[in-house]
N, CA, C and O atoms as a Maestro MAE file, in Angstrom:
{
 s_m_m2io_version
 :::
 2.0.0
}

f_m_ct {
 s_m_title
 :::
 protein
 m_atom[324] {
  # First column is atom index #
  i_m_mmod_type
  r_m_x_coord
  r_m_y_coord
  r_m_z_coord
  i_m_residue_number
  s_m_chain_name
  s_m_pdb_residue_name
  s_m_pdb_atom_name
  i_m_atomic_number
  :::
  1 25 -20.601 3.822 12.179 1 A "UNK " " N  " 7
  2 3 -21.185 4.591 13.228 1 A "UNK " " CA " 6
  3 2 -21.960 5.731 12.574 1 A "UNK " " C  " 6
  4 15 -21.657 6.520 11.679 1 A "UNK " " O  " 8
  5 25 -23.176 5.546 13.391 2 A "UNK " " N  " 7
  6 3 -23.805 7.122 12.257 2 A "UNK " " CA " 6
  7 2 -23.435 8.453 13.593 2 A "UNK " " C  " 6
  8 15 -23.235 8.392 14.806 2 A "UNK " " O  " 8
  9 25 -23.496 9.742 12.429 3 A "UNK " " N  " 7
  10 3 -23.372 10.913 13.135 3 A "UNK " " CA " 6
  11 2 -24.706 10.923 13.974 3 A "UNK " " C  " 6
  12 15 -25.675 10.187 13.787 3 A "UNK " " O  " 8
  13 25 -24.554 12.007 15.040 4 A "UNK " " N  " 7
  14 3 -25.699 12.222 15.868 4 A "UNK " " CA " 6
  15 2 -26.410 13.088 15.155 4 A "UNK " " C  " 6
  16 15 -27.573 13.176 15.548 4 A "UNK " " O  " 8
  17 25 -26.156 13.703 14.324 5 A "UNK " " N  " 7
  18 3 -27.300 14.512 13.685 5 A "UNK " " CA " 6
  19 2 -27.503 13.965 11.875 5 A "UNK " " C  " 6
  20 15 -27.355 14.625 10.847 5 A "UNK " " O  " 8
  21 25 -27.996 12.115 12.124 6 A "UNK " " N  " 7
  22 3 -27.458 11.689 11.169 6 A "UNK " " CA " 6
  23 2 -28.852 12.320 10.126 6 A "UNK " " C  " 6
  24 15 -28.838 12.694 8.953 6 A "UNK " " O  " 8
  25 25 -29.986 12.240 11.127 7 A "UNK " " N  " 7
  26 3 -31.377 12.783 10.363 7 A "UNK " " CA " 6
  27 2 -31.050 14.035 9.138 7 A "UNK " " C  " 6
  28 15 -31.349 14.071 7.944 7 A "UNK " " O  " 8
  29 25 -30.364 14.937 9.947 8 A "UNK " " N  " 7
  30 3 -30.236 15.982 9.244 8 A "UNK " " CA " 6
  31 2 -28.951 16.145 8.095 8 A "UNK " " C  " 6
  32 15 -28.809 16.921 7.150 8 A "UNK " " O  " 8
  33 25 -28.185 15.156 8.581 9 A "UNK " " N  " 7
  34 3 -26.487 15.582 7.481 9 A "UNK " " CA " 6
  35 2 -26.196 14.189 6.871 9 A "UNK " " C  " 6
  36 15 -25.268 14.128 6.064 9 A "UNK " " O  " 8
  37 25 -27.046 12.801 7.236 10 A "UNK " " N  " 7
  38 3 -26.591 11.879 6.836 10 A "UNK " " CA " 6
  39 2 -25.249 11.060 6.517 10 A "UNK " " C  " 6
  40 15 -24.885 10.361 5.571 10 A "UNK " " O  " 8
  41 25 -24.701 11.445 7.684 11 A "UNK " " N  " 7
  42 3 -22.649 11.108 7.748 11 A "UNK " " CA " 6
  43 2 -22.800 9.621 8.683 11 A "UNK " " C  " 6
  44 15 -23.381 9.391 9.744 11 A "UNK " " O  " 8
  45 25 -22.203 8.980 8.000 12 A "UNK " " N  " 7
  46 3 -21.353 7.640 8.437 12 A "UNK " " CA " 6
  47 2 -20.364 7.502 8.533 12 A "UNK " " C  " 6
  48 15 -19.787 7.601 7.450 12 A "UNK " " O  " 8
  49 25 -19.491 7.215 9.669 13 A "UNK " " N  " 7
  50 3 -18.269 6.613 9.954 13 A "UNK " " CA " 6
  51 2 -18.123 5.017 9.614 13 A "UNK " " C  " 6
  52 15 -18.842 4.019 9.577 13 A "UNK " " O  " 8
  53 25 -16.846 5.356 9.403 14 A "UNK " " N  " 7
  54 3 -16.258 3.565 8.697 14 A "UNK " " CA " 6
  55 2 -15.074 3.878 9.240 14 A "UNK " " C  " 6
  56 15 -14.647 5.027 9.347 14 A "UNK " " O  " 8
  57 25 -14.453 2.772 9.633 15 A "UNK " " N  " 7
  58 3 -12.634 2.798 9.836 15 A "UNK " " CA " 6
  59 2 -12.115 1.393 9.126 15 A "UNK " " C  " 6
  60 15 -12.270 0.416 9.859 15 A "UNK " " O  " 8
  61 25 -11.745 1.219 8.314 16 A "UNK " " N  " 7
  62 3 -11.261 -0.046 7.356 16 A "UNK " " CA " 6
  63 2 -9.689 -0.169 7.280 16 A "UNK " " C  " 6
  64 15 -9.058 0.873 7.458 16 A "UNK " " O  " 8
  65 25 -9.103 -1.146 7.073 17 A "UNK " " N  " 7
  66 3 -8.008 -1.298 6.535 17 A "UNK " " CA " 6
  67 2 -7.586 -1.260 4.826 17 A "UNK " " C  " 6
  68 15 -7.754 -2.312 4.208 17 A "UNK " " O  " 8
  69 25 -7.223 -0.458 4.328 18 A "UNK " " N  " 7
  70 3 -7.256 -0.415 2.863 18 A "UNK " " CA " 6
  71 2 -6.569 -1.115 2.050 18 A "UNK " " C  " 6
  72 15 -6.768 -1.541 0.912 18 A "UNK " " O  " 8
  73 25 -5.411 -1.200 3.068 19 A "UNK " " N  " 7
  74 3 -4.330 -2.362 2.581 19 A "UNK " " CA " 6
  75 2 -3.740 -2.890 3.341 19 A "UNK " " C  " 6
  76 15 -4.347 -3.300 4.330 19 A "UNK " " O  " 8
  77 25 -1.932 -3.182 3.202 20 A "UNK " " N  " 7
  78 3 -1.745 -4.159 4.544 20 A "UNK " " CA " 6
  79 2 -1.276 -2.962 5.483 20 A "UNK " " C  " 6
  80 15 -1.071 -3.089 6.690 20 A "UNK " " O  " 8
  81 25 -1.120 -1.655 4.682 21 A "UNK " " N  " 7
  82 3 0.123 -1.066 5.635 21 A "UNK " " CA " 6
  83 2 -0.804 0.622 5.926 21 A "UNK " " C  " 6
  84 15 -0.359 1.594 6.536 21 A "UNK " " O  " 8
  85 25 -2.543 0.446 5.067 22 A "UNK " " N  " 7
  86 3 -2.988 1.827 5.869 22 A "UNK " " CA " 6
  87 2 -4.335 1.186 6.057 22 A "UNK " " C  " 6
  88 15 -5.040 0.256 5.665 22 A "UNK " " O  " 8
  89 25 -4.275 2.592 7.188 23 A "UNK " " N  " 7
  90 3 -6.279 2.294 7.868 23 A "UNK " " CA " 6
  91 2 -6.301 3.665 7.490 23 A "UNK " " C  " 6
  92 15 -5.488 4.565 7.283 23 A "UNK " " O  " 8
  93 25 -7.567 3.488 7.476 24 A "UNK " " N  " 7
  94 3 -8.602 5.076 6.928 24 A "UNK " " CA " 6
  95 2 -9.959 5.015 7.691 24 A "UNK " " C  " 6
  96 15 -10.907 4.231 7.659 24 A "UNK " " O  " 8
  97 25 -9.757 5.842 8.199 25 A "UNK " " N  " 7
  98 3 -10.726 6.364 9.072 25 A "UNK " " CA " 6
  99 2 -12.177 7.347 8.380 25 A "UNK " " C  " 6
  100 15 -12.269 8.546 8.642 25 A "UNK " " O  " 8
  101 25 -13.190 6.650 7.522 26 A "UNK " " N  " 7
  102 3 -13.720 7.508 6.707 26 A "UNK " " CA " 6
  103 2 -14.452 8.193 6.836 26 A "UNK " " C  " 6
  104 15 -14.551 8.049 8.055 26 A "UNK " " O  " 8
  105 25 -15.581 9.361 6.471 27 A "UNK " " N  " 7
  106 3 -16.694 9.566 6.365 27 A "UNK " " CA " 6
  107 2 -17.612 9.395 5.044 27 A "UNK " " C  " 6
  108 15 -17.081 9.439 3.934 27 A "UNK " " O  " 8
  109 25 -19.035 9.196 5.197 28 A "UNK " " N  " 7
  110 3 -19.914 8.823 3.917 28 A "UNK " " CA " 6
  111 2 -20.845 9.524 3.992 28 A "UNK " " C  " 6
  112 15 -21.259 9.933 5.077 28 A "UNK " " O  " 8
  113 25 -21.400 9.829 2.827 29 A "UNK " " N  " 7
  114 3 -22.783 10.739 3.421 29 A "UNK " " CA " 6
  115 2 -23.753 9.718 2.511 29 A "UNK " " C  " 6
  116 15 -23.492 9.352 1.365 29 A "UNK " " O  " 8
  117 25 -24.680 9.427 3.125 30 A "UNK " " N  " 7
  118 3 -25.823 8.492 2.584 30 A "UNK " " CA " 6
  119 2 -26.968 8.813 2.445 30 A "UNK " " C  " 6
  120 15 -27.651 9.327 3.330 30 A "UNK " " O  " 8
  121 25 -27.585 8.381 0.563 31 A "UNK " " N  " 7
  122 3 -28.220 8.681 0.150 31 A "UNK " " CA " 6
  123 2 -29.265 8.008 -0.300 31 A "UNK " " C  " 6
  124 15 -29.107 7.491 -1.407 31 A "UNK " " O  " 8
  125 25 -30.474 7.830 0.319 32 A "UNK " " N  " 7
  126 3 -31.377 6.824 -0.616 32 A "UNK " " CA " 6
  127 2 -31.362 6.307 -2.016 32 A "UNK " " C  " 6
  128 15 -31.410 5.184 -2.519 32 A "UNK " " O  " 8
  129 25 -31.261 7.755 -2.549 33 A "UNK " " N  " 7
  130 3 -30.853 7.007 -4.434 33 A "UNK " " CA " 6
  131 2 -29.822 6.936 -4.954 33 A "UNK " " C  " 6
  132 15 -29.712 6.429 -6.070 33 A "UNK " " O  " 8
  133 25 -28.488 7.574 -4.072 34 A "UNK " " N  " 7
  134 3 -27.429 6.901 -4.791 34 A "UNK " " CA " 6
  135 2 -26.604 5.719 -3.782 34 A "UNK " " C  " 6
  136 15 -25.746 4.939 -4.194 34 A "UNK " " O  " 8
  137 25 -26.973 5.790 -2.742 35 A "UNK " " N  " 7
  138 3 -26.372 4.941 -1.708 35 A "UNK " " CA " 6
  139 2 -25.554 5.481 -0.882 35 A "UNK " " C  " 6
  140 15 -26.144 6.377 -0.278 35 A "UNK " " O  " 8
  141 25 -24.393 5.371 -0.528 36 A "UNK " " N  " 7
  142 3 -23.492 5.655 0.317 36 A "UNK " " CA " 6
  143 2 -22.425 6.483 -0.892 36 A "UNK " " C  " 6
  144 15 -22.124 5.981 -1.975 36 A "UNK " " O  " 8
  145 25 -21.935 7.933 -0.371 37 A "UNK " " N  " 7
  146 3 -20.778 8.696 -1.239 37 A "UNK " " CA " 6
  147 2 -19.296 8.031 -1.600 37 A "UNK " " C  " 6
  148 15 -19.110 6.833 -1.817 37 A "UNK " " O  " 8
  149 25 -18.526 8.823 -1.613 38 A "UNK " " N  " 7
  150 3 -17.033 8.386 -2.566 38 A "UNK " " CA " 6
  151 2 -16.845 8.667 -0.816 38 A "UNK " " C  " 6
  152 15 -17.664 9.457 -0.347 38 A "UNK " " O  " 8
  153 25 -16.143 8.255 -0.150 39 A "UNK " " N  " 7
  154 3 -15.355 8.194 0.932 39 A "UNK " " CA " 6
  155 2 -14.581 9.959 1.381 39 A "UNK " " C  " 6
  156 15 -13.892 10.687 0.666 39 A "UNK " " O  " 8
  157 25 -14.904 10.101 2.351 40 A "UNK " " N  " 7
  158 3 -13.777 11.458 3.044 40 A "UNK " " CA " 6
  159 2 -13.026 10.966 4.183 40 A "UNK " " C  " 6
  160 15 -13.329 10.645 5.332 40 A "UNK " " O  " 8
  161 25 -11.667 11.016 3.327 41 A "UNK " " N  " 7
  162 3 -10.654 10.417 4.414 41 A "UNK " " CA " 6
  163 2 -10.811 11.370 5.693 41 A "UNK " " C  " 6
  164 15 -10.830 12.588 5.512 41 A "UNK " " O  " 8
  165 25 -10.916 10.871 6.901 42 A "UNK " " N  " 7
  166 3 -10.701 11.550 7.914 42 A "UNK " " CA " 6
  167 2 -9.145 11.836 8.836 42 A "UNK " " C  " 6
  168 15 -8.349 12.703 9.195 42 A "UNK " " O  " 8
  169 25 -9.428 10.508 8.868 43 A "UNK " " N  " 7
  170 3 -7.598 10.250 9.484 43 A "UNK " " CA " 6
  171 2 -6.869 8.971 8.622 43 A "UNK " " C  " 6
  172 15 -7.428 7.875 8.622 43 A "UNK " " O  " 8
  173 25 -5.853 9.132 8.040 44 A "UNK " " N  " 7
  174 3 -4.645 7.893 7.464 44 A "UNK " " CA " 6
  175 2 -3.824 7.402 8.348 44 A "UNK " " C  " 6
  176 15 -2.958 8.208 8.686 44 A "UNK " " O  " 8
  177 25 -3.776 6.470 8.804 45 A "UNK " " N  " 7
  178 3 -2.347 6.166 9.437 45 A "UNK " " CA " 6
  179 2 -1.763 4.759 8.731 45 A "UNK " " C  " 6
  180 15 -2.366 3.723 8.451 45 A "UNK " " O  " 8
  181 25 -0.441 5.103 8.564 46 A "UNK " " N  " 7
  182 3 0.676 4.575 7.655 46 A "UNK " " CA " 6
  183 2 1.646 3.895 8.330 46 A "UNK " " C  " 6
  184 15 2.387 4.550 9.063 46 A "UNK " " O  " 8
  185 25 1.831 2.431 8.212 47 A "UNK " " N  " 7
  186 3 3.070 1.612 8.922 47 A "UNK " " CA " 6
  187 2 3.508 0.710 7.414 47 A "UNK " " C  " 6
  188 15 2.932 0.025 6.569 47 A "UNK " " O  " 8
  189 25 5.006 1.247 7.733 48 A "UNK " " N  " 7
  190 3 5.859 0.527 7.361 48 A "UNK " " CA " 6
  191 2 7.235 -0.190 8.434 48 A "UNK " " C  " 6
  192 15 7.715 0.411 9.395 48 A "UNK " " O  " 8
  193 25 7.537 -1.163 8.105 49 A "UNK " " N  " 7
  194 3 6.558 -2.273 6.814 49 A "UNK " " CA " 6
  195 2 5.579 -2.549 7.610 49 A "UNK " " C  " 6
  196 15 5.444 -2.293 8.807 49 A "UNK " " O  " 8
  197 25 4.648 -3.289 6.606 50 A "UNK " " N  " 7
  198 3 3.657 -3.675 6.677 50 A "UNK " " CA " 6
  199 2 2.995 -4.166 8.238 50 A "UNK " " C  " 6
  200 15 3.941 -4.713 8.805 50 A "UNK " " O  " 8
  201 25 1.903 -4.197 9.065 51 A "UNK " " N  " 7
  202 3 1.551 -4.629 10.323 51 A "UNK " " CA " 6
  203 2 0.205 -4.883 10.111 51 A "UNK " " C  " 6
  204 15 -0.587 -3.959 9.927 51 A "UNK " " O  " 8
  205 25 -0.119 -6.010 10.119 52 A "UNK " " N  " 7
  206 3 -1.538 -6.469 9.956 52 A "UNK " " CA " 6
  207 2 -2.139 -6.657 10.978 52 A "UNK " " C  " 6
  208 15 -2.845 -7.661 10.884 52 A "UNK " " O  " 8
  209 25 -2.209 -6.107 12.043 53 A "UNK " " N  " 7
  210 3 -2.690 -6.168 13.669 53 A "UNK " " CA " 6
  211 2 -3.764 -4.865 14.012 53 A "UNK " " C  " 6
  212 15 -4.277 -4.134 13.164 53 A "UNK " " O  " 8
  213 25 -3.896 -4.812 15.065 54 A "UNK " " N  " 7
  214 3 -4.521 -3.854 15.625 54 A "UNK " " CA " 6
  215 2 -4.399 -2.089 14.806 54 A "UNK " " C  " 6
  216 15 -3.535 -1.213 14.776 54 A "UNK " " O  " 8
  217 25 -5.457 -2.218 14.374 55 A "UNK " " N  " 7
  218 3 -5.354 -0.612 13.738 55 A "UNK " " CA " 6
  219 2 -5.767 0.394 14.849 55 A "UNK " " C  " 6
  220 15 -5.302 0.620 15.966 55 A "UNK " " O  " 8
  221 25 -7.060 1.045 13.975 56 A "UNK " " N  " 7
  222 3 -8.015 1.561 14.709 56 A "UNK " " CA " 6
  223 2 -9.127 0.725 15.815 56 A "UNK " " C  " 6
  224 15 -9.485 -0.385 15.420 56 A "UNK " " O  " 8
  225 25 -9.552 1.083 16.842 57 A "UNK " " N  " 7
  226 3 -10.221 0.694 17.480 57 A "UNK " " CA " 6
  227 2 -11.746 1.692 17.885 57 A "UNK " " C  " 6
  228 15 -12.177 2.421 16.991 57 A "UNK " " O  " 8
  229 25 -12.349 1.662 19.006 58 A "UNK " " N  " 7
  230 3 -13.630 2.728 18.803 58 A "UNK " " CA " 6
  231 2 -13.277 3.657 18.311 58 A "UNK " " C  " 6
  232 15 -12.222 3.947 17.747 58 A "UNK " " O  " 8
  233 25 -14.970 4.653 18.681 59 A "UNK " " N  " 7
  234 3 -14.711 5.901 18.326 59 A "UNK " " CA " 6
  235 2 -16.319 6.362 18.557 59 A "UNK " " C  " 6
  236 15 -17.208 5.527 18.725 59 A "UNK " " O  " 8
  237 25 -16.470 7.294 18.545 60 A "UNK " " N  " 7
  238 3 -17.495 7.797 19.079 60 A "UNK " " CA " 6
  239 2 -17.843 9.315 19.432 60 A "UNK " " C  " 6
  240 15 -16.757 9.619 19.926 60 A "UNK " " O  " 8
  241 25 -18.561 10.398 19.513 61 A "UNK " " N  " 7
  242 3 -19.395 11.407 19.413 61 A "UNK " " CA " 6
  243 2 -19.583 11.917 21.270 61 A "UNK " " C  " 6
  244 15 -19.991 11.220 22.199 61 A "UNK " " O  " 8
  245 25 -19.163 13.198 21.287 62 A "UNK " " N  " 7
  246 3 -19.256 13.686 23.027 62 A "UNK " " CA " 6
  247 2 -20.589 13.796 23.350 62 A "UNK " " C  " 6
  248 15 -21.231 13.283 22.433 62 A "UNK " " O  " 8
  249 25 -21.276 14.194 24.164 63 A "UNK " " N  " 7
  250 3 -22.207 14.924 24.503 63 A "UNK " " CA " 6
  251 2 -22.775 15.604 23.659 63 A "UNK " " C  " 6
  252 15 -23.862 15.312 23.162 63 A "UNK " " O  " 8
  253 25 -21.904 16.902 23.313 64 A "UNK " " N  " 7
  254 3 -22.433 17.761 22.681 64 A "UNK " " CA " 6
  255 2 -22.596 17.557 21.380 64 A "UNK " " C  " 6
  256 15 -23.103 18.462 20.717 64 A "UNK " " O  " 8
  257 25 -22.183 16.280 20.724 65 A "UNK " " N  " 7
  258 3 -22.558 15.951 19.021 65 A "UNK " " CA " 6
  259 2 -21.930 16.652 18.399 65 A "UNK " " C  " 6
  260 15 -22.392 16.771 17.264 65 A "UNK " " O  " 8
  261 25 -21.066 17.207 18.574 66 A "UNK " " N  " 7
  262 3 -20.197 17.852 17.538 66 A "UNK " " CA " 6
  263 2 -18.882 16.877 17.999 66 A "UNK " " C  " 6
  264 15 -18.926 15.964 17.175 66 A "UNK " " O  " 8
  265 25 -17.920 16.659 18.757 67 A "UNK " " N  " 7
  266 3 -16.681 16.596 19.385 67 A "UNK " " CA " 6
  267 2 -16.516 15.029 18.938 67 A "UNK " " C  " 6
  268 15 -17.329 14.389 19.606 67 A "UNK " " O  " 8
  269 25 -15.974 14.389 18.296 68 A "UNK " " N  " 7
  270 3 -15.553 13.187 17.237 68 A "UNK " " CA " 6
  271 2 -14.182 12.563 17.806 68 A "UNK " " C  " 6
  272 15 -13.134 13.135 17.508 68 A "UNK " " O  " 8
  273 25 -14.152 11.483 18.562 69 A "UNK " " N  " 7
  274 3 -13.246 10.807 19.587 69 A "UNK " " CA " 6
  275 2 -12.926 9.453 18.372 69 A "UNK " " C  " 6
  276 15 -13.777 9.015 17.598 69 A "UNK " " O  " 8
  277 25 -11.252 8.897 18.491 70 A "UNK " " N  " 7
  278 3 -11.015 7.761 18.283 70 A "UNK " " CA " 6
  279 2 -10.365 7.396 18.925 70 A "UNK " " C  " 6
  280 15 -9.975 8.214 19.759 70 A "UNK " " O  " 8
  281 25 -9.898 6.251 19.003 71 A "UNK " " N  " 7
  282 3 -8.843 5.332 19.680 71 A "UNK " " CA " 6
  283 2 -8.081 4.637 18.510 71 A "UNK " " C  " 6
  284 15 -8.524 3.926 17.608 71 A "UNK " " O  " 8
  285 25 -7.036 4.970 18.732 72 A "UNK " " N  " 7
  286 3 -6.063 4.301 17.508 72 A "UNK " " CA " 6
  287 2 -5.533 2.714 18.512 72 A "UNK " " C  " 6
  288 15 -5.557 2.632 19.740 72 A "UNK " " O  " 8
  289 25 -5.182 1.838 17.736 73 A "UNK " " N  " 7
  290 3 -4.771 0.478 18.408 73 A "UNK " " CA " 6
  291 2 -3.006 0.386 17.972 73 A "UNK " " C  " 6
  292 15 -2.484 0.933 17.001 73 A "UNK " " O  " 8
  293 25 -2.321 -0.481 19.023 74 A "UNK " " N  " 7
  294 3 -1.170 -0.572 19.348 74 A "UNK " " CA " 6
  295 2 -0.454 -0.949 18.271 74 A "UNK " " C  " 6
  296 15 0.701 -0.579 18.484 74 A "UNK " " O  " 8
  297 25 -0.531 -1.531 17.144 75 A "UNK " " N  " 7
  298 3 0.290 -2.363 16.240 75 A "UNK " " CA " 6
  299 2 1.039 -2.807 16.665 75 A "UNK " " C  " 6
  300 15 2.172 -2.324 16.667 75 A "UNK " " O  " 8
  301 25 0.660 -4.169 17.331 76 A "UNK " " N  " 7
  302 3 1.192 -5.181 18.592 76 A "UNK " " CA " 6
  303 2 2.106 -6.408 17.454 76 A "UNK " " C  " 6
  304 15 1.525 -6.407 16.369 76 A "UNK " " O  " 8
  305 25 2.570 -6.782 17.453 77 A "UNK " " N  " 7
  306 3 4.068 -7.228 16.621 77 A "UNK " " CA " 6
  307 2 3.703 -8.423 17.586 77 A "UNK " " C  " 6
  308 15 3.801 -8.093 18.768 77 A "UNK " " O  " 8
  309 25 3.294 -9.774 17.372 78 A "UNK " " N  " 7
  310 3 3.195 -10.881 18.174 78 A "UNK " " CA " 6
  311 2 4.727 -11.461 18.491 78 A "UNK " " C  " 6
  312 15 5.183 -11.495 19.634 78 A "UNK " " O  " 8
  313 25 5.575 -11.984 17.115 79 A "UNK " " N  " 7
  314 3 6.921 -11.745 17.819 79 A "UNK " " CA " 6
  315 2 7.771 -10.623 18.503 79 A "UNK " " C  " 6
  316 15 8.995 -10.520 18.580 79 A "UNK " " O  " 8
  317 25 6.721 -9.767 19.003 80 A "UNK " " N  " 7
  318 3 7.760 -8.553 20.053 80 A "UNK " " CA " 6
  319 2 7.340 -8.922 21.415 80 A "UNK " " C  " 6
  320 15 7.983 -8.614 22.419 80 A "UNK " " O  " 8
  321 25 6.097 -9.680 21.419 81 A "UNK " " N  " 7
  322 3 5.967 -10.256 22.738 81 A "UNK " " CA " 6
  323 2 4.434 -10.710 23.327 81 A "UNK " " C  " 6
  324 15 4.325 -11.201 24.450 81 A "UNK " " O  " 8
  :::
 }
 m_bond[323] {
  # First column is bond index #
  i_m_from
  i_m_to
  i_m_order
  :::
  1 1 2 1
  2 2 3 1
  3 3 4 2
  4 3 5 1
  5 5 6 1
  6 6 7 1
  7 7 8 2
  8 7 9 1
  9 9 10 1
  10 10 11 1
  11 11 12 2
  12 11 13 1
  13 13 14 1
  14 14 15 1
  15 15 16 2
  16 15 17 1
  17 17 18 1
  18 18 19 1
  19 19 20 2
  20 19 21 1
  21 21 22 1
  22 22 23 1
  23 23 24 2
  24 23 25 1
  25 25 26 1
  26 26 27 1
  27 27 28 2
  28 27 29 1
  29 29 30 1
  30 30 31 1
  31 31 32 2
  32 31 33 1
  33 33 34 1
  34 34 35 1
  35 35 36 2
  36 35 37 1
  37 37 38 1
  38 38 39 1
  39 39 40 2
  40 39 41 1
  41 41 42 1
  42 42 43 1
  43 43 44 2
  44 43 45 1
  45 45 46 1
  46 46 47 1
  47 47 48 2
  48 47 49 1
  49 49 50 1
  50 50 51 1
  51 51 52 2
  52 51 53 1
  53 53 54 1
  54 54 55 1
  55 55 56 2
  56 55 57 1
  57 57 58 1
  58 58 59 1
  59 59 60 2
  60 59 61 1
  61 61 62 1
  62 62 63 1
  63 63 64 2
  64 63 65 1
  65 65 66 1
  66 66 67 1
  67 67 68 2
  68 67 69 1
  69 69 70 1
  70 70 71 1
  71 71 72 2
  72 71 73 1
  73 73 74 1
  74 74 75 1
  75 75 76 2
  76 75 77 1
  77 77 78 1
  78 78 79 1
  79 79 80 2
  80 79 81 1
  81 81 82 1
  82 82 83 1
  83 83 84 2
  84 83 85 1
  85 85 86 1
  86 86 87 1
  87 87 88 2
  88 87 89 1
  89 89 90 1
  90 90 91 1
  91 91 92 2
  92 91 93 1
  93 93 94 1
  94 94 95 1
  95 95 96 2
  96 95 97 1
  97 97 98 1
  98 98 99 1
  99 99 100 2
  100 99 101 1
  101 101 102 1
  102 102 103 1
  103 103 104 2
  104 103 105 1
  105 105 106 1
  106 106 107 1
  107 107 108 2
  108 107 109 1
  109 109 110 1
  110 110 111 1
  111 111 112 2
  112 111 113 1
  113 113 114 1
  114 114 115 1
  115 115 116 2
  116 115 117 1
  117 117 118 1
  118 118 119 1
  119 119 120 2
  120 119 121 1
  121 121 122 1
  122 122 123 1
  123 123 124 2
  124 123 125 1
  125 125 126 1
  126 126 127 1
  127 127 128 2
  128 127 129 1
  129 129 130 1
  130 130 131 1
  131 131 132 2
  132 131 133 1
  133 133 134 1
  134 134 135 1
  135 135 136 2
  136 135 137 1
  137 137 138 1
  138 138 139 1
  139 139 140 2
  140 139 141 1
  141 141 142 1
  142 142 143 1
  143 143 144 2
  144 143 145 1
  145 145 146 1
  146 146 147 1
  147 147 148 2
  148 147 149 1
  149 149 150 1
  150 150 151 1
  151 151 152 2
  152 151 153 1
  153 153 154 1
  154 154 155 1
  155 155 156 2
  156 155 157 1
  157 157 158 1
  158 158 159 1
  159 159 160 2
  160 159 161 1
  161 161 162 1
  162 162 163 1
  163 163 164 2
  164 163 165 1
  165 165 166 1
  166 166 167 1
  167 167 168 2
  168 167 169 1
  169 169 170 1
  170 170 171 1
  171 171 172 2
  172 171 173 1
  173 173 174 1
  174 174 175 1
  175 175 176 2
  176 175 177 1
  177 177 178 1
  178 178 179 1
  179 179 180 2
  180 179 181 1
  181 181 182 1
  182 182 183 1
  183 183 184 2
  184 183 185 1
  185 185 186 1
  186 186 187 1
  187 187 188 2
  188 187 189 1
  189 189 190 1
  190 190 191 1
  191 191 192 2
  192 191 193 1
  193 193 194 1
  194 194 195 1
  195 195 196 2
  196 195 197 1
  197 197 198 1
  198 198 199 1
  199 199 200 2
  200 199 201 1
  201 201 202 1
  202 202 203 1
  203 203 204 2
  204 203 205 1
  205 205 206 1
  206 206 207 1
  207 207 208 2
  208 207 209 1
  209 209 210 1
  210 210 211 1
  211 211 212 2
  212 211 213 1
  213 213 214 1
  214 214 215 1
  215 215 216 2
  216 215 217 1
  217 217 218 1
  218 218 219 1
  219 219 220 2
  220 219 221 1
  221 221 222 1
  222 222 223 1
  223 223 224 2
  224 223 225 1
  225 225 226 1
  226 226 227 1
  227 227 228 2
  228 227 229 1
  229 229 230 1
  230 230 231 1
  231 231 232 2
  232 231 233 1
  233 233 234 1
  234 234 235 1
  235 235 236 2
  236 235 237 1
  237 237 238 1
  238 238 239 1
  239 239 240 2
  240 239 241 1
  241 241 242 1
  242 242 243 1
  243 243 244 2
  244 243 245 1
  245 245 246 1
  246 246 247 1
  247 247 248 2
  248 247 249 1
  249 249 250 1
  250 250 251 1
  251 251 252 2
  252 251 253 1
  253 253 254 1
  254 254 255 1
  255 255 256 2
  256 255 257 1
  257 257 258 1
  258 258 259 1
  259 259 260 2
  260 259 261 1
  261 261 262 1
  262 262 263 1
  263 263 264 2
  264 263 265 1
  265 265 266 1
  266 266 267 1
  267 267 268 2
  268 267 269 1
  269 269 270 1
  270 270 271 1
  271 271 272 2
  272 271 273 1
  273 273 274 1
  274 274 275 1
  275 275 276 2
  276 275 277 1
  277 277 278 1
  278 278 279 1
  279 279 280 2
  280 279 281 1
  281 281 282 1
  282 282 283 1
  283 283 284 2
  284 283 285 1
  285 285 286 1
  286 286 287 1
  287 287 288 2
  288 287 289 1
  289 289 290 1
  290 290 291 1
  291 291 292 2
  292 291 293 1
  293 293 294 1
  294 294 295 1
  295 295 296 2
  296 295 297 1
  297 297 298 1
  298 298 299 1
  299 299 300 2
  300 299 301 1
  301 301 302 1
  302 302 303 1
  303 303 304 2
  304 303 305 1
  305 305 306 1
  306 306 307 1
  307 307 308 2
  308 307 309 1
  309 309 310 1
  310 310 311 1
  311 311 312 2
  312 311 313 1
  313 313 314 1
  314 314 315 1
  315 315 316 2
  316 315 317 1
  317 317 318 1
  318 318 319 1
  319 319 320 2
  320 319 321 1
  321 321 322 1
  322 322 323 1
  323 323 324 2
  :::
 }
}
């Protein structure tokens, strides 16, 4: 997702799974000649053990372009139901 003032600050959102048991919610700042930066964790979230399901889900920017919304996802356990 790019920031709303991506012209001017060049920030990208990413939300990835890093492994089996964290998501990282990142920021990047992107650069024509070097590409995309070293990652700024924004938010970690940590399950043990391990849950390979639903992490993070959207996310998105208010009105006013400053105010930075996510939705975290259920870590839905298929044998729980």
């Amino acid at each position: 997702m790019f920031d709303p003032l991506f012209e001017e600050n060049s920030y990208i959102y990413l939300s990835y799974c890093a492994n089996t048991e964290e998501t990282h919610f990142t920021r990047y700042k992107w650069s024509p000649e070097s590409g995309l930066s070293d990652p700024a964790v924004i938010v970690k979230t940590t399950i043990v053990p391990a849950d390979p399901w639903h992490r993070f889900g959207s996310a998105g920017f208010e009105e006013d372009g400053v105010t930075l919304w996510m939705l975290s996802g259920d870590h839905f356990h298929s044998e729980h139901g």
